[in-house]
Structures are given as structure tokens and as C-alpha cells.
C-alpha positions in Angstrom: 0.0 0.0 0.0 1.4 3.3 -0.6 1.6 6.0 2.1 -0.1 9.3 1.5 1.1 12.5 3.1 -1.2 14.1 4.8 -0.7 17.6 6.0 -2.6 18.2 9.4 -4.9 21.4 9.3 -2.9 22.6 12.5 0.2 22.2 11.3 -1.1 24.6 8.2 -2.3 27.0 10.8 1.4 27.0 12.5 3.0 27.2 9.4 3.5 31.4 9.9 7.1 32.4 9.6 8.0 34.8 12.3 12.0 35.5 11.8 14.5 34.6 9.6 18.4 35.1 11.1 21.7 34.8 9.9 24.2 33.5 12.5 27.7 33.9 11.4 30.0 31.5 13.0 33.8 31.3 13.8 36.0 29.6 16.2 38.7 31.6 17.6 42.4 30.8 16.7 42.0 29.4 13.1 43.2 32.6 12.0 45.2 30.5 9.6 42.5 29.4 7.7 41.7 30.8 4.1 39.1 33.2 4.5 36.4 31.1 2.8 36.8 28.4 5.1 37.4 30.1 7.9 33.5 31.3 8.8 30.4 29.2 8.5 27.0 31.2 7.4 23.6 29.4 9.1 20.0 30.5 8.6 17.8 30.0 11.4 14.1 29.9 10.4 11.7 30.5 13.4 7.8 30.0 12.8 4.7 31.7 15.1 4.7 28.5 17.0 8.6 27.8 17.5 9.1 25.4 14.8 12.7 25.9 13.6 14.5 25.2 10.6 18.1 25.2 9.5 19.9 26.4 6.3 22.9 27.6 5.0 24.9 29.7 2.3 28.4 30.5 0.8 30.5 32.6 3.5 34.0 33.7 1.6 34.8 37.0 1.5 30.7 38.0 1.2 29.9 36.5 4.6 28.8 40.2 6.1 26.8 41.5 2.9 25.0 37.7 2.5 24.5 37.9 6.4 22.9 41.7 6.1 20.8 40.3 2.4 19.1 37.8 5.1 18.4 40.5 7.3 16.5 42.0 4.8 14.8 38.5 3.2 13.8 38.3 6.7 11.5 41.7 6.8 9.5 40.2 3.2 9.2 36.3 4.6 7.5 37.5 8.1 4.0 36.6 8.0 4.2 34.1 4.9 3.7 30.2 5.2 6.8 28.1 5.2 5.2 25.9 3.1 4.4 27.8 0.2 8.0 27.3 -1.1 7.1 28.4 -5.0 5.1 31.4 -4.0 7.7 32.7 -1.2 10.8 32.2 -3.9 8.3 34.2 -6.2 7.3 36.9 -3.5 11.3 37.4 -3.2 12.0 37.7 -6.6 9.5 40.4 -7.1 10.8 42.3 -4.3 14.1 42.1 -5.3 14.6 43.7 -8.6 18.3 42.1 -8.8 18.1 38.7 -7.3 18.6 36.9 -10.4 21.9 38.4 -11.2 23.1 38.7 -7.0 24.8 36.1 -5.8 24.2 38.0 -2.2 20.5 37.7 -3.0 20.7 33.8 -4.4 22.7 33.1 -1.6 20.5 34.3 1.2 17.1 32.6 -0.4 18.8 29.5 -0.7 19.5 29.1 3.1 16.2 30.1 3.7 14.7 27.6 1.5 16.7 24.7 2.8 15.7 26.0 6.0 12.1 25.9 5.2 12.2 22.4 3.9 13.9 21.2 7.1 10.7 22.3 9.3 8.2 21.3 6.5 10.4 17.7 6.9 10.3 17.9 10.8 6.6 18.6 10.4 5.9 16.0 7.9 8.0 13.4 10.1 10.1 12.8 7.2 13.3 13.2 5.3 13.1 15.7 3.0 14.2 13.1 0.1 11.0 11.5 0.7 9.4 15.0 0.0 11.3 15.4 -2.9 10.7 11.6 -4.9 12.1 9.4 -2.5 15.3 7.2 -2.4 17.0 6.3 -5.9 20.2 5.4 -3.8 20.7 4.7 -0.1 24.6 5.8 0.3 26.1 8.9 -1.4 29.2 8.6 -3.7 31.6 11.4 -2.7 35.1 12.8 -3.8 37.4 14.3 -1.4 38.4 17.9 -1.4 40.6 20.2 1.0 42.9 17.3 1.5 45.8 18.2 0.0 46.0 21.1 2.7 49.9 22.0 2.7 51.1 20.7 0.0 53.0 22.3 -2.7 55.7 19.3 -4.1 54.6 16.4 -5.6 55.3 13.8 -3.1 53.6 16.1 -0.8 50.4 15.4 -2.7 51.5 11.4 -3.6 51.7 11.1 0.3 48.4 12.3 0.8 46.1 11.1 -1.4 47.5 7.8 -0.9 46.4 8.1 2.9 43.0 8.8 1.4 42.5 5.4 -0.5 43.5 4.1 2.8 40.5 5.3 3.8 38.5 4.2 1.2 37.6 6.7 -1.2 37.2 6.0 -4.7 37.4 9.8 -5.8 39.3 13.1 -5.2 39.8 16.3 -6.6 42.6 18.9 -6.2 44.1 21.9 -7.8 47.5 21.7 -9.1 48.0 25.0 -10.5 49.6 26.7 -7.5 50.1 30.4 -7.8 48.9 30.9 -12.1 46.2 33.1 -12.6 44.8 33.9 -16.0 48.0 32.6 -17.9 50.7 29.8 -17.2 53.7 29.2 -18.3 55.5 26.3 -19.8 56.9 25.7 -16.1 53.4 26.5 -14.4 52.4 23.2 -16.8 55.3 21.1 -16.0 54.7 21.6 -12.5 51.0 20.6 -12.5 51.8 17.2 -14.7 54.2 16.5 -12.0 51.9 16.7 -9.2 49.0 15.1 -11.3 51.4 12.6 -12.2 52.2 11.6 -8.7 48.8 11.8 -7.6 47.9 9.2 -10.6 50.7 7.2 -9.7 50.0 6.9 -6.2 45.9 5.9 -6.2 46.1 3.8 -9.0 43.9 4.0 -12.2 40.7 2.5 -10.7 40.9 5.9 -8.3 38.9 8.9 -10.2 41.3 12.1 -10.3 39.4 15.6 -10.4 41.3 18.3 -11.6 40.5 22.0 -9.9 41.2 25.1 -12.4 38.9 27.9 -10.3 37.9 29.3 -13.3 41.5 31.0 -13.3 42.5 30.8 -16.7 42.0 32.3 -20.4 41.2 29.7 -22.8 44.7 29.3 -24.3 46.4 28.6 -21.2 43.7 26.4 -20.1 43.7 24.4 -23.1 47.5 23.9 -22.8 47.2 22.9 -19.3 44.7 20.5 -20.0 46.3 19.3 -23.3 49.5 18.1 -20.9 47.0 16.4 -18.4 44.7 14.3 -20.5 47.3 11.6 -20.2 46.3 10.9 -16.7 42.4 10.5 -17.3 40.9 13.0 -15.4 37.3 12.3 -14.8 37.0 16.1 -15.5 38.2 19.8 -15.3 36.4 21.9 -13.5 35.7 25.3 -14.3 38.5 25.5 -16.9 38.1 29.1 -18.0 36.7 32.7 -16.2 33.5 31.9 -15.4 32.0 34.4 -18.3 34.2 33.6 -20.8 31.5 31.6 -22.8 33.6 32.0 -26.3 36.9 30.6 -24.3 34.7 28.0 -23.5 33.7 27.2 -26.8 37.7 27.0 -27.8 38.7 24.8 -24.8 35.3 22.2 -26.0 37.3 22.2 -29.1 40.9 22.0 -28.4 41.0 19.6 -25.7 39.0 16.3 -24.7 39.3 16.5 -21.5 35.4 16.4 -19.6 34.0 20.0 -18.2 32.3 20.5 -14.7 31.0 23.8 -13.7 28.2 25.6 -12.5 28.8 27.0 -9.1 29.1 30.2 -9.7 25.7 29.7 -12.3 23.3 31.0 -9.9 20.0 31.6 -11.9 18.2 28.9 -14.7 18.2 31.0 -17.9 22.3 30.6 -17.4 22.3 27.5 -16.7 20.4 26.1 -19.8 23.0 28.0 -22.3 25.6 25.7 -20.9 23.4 22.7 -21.6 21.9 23.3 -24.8 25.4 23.9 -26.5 27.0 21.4 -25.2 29.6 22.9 -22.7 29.1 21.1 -20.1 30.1 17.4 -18.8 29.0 17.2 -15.2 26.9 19.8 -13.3 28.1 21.2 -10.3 24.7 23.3 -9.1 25.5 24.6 -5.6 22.2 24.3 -3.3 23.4 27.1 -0.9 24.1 29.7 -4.0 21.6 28.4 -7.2 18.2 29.1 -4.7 18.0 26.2 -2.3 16.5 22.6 -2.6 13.6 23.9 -4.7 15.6 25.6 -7.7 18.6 23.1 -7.3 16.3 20.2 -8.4 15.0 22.0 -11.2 18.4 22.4 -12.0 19.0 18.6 -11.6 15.7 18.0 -13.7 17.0 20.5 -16.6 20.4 18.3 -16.8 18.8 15.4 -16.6 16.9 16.0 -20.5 20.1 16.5 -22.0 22.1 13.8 -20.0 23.6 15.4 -17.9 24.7 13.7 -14.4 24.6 15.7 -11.8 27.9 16.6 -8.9 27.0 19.2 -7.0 29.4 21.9 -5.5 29.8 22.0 -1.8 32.6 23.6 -0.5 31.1 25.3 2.8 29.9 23.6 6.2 27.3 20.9 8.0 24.1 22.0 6.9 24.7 22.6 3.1 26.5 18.9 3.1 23.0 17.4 4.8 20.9 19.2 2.4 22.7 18.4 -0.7 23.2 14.5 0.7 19.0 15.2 0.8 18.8 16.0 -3.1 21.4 13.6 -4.1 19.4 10.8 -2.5 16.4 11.8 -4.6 17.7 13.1 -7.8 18.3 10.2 -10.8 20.8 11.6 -13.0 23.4 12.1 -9.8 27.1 11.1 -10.2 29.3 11.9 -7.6 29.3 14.5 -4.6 32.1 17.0 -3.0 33.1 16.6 0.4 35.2 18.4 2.8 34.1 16.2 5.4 36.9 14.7 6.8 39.3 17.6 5.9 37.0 20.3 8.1 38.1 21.6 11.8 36.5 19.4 14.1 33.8 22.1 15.3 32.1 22.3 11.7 31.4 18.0 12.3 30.4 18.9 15.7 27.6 21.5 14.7 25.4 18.3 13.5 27.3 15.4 16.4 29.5 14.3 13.7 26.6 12.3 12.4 27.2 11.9 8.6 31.1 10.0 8.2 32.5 9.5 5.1 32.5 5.4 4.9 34.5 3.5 2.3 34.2 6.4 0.0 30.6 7.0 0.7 28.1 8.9 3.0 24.5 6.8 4.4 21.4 9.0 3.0 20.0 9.6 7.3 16.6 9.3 7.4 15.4 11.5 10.0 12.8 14.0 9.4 13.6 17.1 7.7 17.6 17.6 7.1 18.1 14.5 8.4 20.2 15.3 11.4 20.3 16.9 14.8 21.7 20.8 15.2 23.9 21.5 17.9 22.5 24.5 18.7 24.3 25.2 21.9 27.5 25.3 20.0 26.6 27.8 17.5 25.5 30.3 20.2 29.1 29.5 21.8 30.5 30.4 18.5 28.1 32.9 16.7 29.8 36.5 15.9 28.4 39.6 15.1 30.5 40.1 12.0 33.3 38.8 10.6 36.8 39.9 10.7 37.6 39.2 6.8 41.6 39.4 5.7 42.4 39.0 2.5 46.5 38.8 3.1 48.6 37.7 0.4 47.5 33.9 -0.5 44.4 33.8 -2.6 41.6 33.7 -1.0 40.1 31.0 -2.2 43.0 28.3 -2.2 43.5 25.5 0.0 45.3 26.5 2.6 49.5 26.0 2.8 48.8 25.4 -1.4 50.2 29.0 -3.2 53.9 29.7 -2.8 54.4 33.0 -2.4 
């Protein structure tokens, strides 16, 4: 017999959002830490009744202005019904004339709406994959990112990813372009086939390599770079060129065949089917906490999935946005393969949800409590929510793995 969902009239009647908060968190002394890892962005939904919900966004260098966009999200979702997902994105949208084109906007909707599917889950007494189609996988396949923290030579990089096959993964991903922005040079190259060529040398062929480009690079240099690396049978490149170099795009398609993944910094549909519908794109890497939530990121999922397109979505931030996305991979068909900085995060970002989702073997269990599917240790973010954040951009670029960029 198949079970029906049936939403209570009183849970309908409690359904009234009353605040929506950012909380901005950072743990003293990990001053060391590049600046988009070193603060985690939550958004606390609150309803009339005191039903509460948990999402989260990007933080980087944005953290204070996406923190500030959810103060002012917060003033046009008071008074609306958490469950009217659709209409409140819509409500939003009209309000504010840029959010399309803002990742600040994007951002702070999407940890609203994870938020609001975690109490519609909690209320439901389900998992929000259940919500959302139900299972088409129990366990999660995931790749490994942020371990190669320190290391610059290529036995520094051999060394580690070997310790992750120890551990069982069956995928990771690095960057091994050190310093090079927007061109490289013939050394620049011969340093990254060193390193790739250690990494390959050390996991084995059966071990999927994922090389990281950040979008750094103009297409000649990227198609160079990637001409030198197709020898090692990279599962893909990701973000090979600027992110709006479309025509670069185009060139690098045609000069290398190496696979492309991209679409984190896509954070609106129209975008995102240009990619698709000429062909530029391999694997999609929609990010829930920037692309509009759970509700935009599987239409996002659904769009890929008519022109074949599996799905690896980006998650480079904290607990929350690892829970959801685990959520949507669970449910989505067309998934291949998930990021995780699990095992590579400071020990307080596990502890914010009891360290309840380990990487096993190479993959993470779909949990199937209600809503997010795990518990919020919400004494610890009041230990460790700031007011704002202290954000230094100091020589290394911002962005990078820590320990990574010489000079």
C-alpha cells in the first residue's frame, strides 16, 4: 500500500514564519584558515509556534553582505507560510529587482529555503528526500576535497592522497596550479603534470582524479594545461576558463577532450540552460546554498537530466549545506558523484550536527530523519556565533586550500 502524506490542518495553521536570522559563525584561533573556510553562514528559520528550521549559504569574503541580504529576506518572509515554497521564492524575486543576477540575494534565499524544507520535513516526520521523490540510492558517492592542505611538491600530494584510498575513497579532486592566474607558463604546466602525475601514480587507475582550475585561466592557457593532463584520465576539469568567458569555452570544447564541470558560480536557470543546450558542459556542479535552495537546485537537476547530464553538485562550505545536498542527491536520478570536505573540516564544523554523517568507504549513508536529516547542535553555535566577521584577505588567494600557493 502506498503511504499518503497528509498535512494536518494545525500544522497549516502553524505554518506562519516569524524570523528569519543569519548566524555567522567562527572559532577563535583558526586565524590560519583561508578566508572562505574560515566562517560558516547558518540561517535559522523561526515560525509563530517555534518550529525551527536550519539552512545555510556561501560565506568567503561575502559572509557580512549575505549575512545583512538575510536580514533584509527576513522583513518580506514574516507573516508568509513556510510551506508555500514556490510562491515565497516568487514573492522574493519580485521584491528584489536584482536577485537573479546577485549572488548576495541567491545566496541568502537558498538558506532560507533549505531552511524551510527542514521544518516542512520535521513537520511532515520525514526526510526531505522522501518529499522530494524518494530514495534512488541509499549511500552517497563522494570525492574528497581540501585534502591536499599544505602541500605544494609532488610527493607532498602522492603522500596524501594515498592516505585517502586508505581510507576508502574512490574519488578526489585537487588543484594543481599553485600560484597561475589567468595565464601559465611552460613551467606552471610542467609543475602541474608532476603533481597530477604523482597523484595518478600513487591511487592507482581505478581511483577517479578531479582536476580544480577555479575558473582561473584564459582559454589558451587552459587548453594547454589540460592538453598536458589528458594523459592521466581526469574524470573532469572543472571550471577550466573565467567563469564568463563563454567564447573561451567554446575554444577549450574544441581544443581539448578533456570532460568540463561547472556551475557554481551559475546561480540563476536561464544561465544555466546556455551551458546545456550547446554542449559545454560534462558534469553539473549546481550549488544548493548559491543556485536558490532545494527547490531551484532540483529543477536544476531535472533540466540536466533532458540533456544527460549527471549531476555533482558543489559543496565547499559547512554541516548544513553537506545534509541538504546529501538530501537532493538521494532523490535526484541523473546524480554522479558529490564533493566533500568532510573529513578535511576543523572538528567544530562536524560537531555543529554530532558528527553524524562520516565519510565510509568512499561514501556517506542517506539519514533518514525527518527534515535535514540530522540533529543541530545549537548550543554550540550560540558559543560560536559573531556579530560580523573579521575578513583578511593577506597575500595567499583567497580562495585556495590553505598551505597550497607559494608566495
Amino acid at each position: 500500500m502506498v503511504k499518503c502524506l497528509k498535512i494536518p490542518l494545525s500544522i497549516l495553521s502553524m505554518s506562519t514564519i516569524l524570523e528569519v536570522e543569519p548566524h555567522i559563525l567562527h572559532k577563535p584561533g583558526e586565524e590560519g584558515s583561508a578566508p572562505w573556510a574560515s566562517y560558516v553562514l547558518l540561517v535559522k528559520v523561526t515560525t509563530k509556534d517555534g518550529r525551527v528550521g536550519w539552512g545555510e549559504t556561501l560565506s568567503s569574503i561575502r559572509v557580512n553582505s549575505v549575512a545583512k541580504m538575510v536580514n533584509v529576506l527576513s522583513s518580506v518572509m514574516r507573516g508568509r507560510d513556510v510551506f508555500n515554497v514556490e510562491g515565497n521564492r516568487l514573492e522574493w524575486y519580485r521584491q528584489d529587482f536584482n536577485m537573479p543576477i546577485s549572488i548576495e540575494s541567491t545566496a541568502a534565499y537558498s538558506a532560507f529555503d533549505i531552511a524551510s524544507w527542514d521544518i516542512i520535513g520535521r513537520e511532515l516526520g520525514e526526510p526531505i528526500h522522501r518529499l522530494l521523490g524518494g530514495l534512488t540510492r541509499d549511500r552517497v558517492r563522494v570525492y574528497a576535497n581540501g585534502w591536499y592542505e599544505g602541500a605544494q611538491r609532488p610527493e607532498e600530494f602522492a603522500e596524501k592522497a594515498s592516505g585517502l584510498v586508505e581510507r576508502g575513497y574512490t574519488a578526489l579532486k585537487f588543484d594543481p596550479f599553485g600560484q597561475y592566474f589567468d595565464t601559465i607558463d611552460a613551467r606552471g604546466i610542467s609543475e602541474a603534470v608532476e603533481r597530477v602525475r604523482a597523484v595518478r601514480e600513487a591511487v592507482g587507475n581505478s581511483v577517479d582524479i578531479l582536476i580544480e582550475t577555479h575558473g582561473r585561466f584564459n582559454a589558451e592557457s587552459a587548453i594547454r594545461a589540460a592538453q598536458a593532463l589528458e594523459r592521466f584520465n581526469p574524470l573532469f576539469m572543472e571550471e577550466p576558463v573565467h567563469p564568463e568567458d563563454i567564447e573561451g569555452l567554446v575554444r577549450f570544447r574544441q581544443g581539448t577532450r578533456v570532460r568540463v564541470a561547472l556551475g557554481e558560480r551559475v546561480i540563476n536557470k536561464g544561465s544555466l540552460i546556455q551551458y546545456l543546450k550547446h554542449g559545454l558542459v560534462d558534469y553539473l556542479q549546481t550549488d544548493i546554498g548559491r543556485f536558490g535552495g532545494l527547490t531551484e537546485a532540483r529543477k536544476a537537476a531535472a533540466i540536466a537530466e533532458a540533456f544527460s547530464v549527471p549531476m555533482a553538485f558543489h559543496n565547499a562550505n559547512g554541516p548544513i549545506l553537506h545534509a541538504a545536498t546529501i538530501q537532493l542527491d538521494a532523490a535526484i536520478p541523473n546524480f554522479a558523484l558529490q564533493e566533500s570536505f568532510y573529513d578535511h573540516w576543523p572538528q567544530w564544523k562536524r560537531d555543529l550536527i554530532y558528527d553524524s554523517m562520516p565519510v565510509e568507504n568512499g561514501y556517506v549513508k542517506v539519514p533518514g530523519k525527518p527534515g535535514l536529516g540530522v540533529d543541530v547542535n545549537e548550543k554550540l553555535i550560540e558559543e560560536l556565533k559573531v556579530n560580523e566577521a573579521e575578513v583578511k584577505v593577506e597575500g595567499a588567494l583567497s580562495w585556495a586550500v590553505r598551505g597550497t600557493v607559494s608566495g
